[in-house]
N, C-alpha and C positions, 0 to 999 in steps of 0.2 A: 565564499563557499568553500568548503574544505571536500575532500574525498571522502567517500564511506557506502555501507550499506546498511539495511532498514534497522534492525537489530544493534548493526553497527555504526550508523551513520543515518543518512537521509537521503537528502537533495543533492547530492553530490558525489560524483561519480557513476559506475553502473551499479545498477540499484542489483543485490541480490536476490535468493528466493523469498527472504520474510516480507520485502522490503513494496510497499505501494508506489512511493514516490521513485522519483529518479530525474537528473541531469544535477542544473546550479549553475552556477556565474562559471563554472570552471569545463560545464559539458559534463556529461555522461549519457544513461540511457533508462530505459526502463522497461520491465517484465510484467507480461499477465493484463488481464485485464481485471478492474474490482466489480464484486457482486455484491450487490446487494442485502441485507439481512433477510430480506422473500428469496434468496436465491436468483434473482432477476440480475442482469448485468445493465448496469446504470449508463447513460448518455451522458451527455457534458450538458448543466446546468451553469447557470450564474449564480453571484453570490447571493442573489432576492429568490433563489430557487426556482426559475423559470429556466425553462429547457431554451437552449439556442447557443450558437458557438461563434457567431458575427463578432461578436464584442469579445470573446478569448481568446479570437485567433488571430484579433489587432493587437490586443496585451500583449500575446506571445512573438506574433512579429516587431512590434517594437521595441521589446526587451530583448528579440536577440540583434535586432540593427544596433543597439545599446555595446552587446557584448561582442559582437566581431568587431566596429569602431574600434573601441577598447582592446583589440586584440585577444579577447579570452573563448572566441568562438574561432574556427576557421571559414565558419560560411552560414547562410542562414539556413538554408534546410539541414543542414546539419545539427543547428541549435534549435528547430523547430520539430525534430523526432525526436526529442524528448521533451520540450516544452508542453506540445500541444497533447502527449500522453498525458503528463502530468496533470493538465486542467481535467482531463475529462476522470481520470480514475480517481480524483476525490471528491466525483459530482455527486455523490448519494449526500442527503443531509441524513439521514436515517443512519450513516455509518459514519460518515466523518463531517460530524456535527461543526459549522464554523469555517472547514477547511477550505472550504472554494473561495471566502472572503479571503482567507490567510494568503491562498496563492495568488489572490487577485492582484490585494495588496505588494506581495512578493514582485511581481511584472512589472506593477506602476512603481517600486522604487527602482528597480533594475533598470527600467525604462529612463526614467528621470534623475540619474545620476549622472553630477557635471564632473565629477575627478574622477572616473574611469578607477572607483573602489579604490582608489587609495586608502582610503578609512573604513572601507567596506558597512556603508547606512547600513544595508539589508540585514547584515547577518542576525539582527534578532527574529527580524523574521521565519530568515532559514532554520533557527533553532526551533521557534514552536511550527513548523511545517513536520520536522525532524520527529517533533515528540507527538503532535498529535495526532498528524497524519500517517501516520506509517505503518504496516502489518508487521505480525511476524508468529513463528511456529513453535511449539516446543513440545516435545515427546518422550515421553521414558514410561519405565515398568520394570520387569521380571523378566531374566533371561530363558527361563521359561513359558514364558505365555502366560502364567498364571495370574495376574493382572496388570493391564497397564493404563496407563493416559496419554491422553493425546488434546493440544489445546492450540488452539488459532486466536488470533487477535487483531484486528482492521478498527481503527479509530475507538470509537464509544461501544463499541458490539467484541465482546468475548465471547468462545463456545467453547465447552470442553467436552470430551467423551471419556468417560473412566470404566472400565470392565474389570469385573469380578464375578468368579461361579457363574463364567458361560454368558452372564448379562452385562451389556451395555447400555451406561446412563445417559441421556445427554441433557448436555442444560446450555443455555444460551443467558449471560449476565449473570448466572447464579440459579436461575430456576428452569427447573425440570421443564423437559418440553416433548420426552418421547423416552423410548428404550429399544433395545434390538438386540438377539440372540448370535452374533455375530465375533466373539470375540477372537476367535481362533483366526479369522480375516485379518481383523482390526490387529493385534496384539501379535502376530504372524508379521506381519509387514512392518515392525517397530525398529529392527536391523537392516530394512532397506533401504531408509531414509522417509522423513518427516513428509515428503508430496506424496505417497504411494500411499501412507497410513491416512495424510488428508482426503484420498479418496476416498476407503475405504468407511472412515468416518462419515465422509457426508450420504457416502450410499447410507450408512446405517440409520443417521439420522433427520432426510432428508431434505439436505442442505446440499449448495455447491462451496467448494474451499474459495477462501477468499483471492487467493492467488497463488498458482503453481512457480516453484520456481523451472528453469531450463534443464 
């Protein structure tokens, strides 16, 4: 597992503000909790999509007895504040379609690795946890307010907000889903940073942001 964050990385190291995931073979941490596409904050499911955490929270304890063995953890609850975030913030299958097999998978090789990654098996893993599990934000417009966008992305679920002439669109994958007279909020808060404009957006379009960063 290499370092990085969501945008910029993955599973590895401490996850930034785009970013869902976080820790890796190497430790880190991770931010936020994930919602939903109903705006609902999701539980920790399995990979057959039934809700319960018995069987995650053995993956995750045995993948990090794995990596402290190996020396790449310093202790297990240390390795398990970010494991055990991990499994539950890609429980939704409505948003990250696949991903709780991916991180399952992810455990049971970490777990059952006899060379202490010398050849590092998992990392294909960590790569598509990397690409398809991960959020992230992006914002720009006009330095005057006179329009701008604002767009969030968490697995298979994109939404964007675009304002112009005082109206705000919003669509979720591409298609309309609402509007709000809001712009001067939304498009006001574009120079404060990317979480402040994600709120504003979801008040308008009445969603919560997928993950704030710190």
């Amino acid at each position: 597992m290499t370092d990085g964050s969501p945008t910029e990385g993955g599973t590895g190291g401490s996850a930034g503000s785009d970013s869902t995931t976080g820790g890796g073979t190497t430790g880190g941490g991770t931010t936020g909790d994930t919602t939903g596409s109903d705006g609902t904050t999701g539980g920790t499911t399995g990979s057959d999509g039934t809700t319960g955490d018995s069987g995650d929270a053995s993956l995750c304890q045995d993948a990090c007895d794995k990596l402290v063995s190996c020396g790449l953890e310093e202790n297990v609850p240390e390795c398990l504040s970010w494991c055990d975030p991990l499994v539950e913030e890609v429980s939704d299958p409505h948003v990250f379609l696949g991903c709780a097999a991916l991180v399952e998978d992810f455990l049971e090789c970490v777990a059952e690795e006899p060379m202490c990654f010398e050849r590092d098996p998992c990392s294909g893993l960590d790569v598509a946890i990397e690409e398809q599990c991960s959020c992230g934000q992006t914002a720009g417009g006009a330095i005057d307010g006179s329009e701008c966008t604002y767009e969030e992305e968490c697995g298979v679920v994109s939404r964007e907000v675009h304002c112009v002439g005082g109206t705000c669109t919003c669509e979720v994958n591409g298609e309309d889903v609402g509007e709000c007279q809001t712009q001067a909020k939304i498009c006001g808060s574009l120079d404060q940073g990317s979480d402040l404009m994600a709120i504003a957006a979801g008040e308008c379009c009445g969603w919560e942001p997928f993950e704030l960063g710190d």
